[in-house]
NUMARTOR-82469 format. One record per residue (C-alpha): residue in three letters; x, z, y. Coordinates in pm, whole numbers, always signed. Layout:
BEGIN
REC  code       X       Z       Y
REC   ala       X       Z       Y
...
//
This chain:
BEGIN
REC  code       X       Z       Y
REC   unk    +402   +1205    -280
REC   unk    +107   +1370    -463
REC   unk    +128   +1470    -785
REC   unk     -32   +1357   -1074
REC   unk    -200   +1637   -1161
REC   unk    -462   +1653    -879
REC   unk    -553   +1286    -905
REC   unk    -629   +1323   -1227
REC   unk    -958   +1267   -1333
REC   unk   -1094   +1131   -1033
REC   unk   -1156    +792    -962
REC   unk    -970    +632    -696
REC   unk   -1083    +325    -476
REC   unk    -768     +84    -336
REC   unk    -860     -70     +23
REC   unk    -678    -344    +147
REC   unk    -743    -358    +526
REC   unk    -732    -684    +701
REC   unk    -868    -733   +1058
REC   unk   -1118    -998    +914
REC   unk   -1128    -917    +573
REC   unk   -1099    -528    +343
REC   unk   -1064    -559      +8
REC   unk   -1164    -274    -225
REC   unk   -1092    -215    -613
REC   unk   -1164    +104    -785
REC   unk    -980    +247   -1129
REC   unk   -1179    +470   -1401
REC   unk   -1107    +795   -1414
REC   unk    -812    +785   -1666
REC   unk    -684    +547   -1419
REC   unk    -639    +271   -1710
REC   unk    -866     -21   -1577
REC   unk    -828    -191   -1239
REC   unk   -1123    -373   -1097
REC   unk   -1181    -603    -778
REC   unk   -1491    -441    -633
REC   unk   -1596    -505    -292
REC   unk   -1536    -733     +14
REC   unk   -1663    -623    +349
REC   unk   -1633    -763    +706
REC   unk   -1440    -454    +900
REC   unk   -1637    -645   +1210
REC   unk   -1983    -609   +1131
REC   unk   -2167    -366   +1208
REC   unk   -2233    -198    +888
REC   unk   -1904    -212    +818
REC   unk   -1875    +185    +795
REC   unk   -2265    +255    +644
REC   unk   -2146     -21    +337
REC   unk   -1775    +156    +298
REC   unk   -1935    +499    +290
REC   unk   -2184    +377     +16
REC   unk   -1920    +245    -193
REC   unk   -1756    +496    -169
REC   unk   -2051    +764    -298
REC   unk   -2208    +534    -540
REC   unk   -1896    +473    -744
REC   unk   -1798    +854    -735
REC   unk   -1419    +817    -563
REC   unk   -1251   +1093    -550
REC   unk    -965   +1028    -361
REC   unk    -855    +654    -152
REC   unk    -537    +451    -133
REC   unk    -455    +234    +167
REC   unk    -207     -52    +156
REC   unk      +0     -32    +477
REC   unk    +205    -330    +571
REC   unk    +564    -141    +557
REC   unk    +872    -354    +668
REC   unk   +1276    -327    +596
REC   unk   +1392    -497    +924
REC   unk   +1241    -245   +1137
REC   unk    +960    -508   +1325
REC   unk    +716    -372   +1436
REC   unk    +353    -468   +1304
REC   unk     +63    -418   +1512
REC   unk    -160    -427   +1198
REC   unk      +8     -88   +1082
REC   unk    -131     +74   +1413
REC   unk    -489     -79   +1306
REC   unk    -453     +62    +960
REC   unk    -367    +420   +1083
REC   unk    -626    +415   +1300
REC   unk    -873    +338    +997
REC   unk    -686    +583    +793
REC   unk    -788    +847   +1034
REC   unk   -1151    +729   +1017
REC   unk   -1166    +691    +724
REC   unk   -1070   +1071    +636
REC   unk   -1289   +1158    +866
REC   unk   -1618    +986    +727
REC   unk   -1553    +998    +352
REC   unk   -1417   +1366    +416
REC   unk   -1207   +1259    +100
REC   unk    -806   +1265     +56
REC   unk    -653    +928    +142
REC   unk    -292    +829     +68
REC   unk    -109    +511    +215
REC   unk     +98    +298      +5
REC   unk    +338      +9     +97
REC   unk    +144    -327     +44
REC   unk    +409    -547    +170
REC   unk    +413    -773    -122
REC   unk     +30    -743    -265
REC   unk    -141   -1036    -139
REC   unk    +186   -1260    -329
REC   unk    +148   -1007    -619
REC   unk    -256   -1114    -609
REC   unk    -189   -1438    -574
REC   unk     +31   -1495    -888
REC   unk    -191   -1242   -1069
REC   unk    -492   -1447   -1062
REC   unk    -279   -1753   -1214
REC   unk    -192   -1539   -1486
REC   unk    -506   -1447   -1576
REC   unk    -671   -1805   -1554
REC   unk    -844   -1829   -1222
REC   unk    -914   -2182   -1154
REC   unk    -788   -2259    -824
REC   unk   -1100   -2284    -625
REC   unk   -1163   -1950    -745
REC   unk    -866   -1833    -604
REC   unk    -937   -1995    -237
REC   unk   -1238   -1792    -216
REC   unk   -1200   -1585     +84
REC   unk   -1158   -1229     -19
REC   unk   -1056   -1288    -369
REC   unk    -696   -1265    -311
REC   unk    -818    -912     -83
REC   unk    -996    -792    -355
REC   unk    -742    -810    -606
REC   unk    -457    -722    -376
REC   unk    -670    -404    -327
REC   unk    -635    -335    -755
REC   unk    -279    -392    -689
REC   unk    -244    -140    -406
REC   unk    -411    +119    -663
REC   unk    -179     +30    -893
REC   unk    +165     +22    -715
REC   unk      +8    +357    -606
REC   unk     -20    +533    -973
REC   unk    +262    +363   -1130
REC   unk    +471    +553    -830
REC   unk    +325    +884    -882
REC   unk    +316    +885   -1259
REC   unk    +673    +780   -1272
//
């Protein structure tokens, strides 16, 4: 895993990647705050123009991507996606981008959002749960390499 060291003081962006939804979050550059940012359609056609401009306008320095990881060895046709986008996506932003197991983040989102108040028609908005799954992706992420 990276180290700490060369993370620090950039700002990161955490993409959840869904084949009809991505989530995106970004963290500060102390990596204190965690905050749903974006929601794009990886279908559309600007799917790639809007990611890139995200990615420049908020000033991320490096990218986390939640990968699907499982214990009992099934395989996951979504991870094969994901790679796929990871490769792209190195290749576009020209940035470093790190993969972290997001088995668990859309529960994790789910129960987050309860505990900090969202009503529940806020929390059946499409792509809410994606965006904040994407803060917890960055987060999972930091608290690993920070020990």
């Amino acid at each position: 895993m990276e180290n700490q060291k060369s993370l620090k003081g950039l700002r990161l962006a955490g993409i959840d990647y869904g084949l009809k939804r991505v989530g995106c979050a970004v963290t500060d550059e102390l990596h204190i705050t965690f905050n749903p940012k974006l929601l794009l359609d990886p279908n559309k056609d600007d799917f790639w123009e809007k990611l890139l401009d995200f990615l420049k306008n908020d000033n991320i320095g490096a990218i986390v991507v939640g990968v699907p990881y499982r214990d009992d060895d099934i395989e996951n046709p979504l991870i094969d996606t994901i790679k796929i986008f990871i490769d792209q996506l190195k290749e576009k932003s020209g940035l470093d981008v790190y993969e972290q197991d997001e088995s668990f983040s859309s529960v994790g989102a789910a129960s987050l959002m309860v505990s900090m108040g969202k009503k529940k028609k806020k929390r059946a908005e499409k792509g809410q749960k994606d965006m904040v799954a994407a803060a917890i992706i960055l987060r999972d992420f930091l608290k690993e390499i920070e020990g």
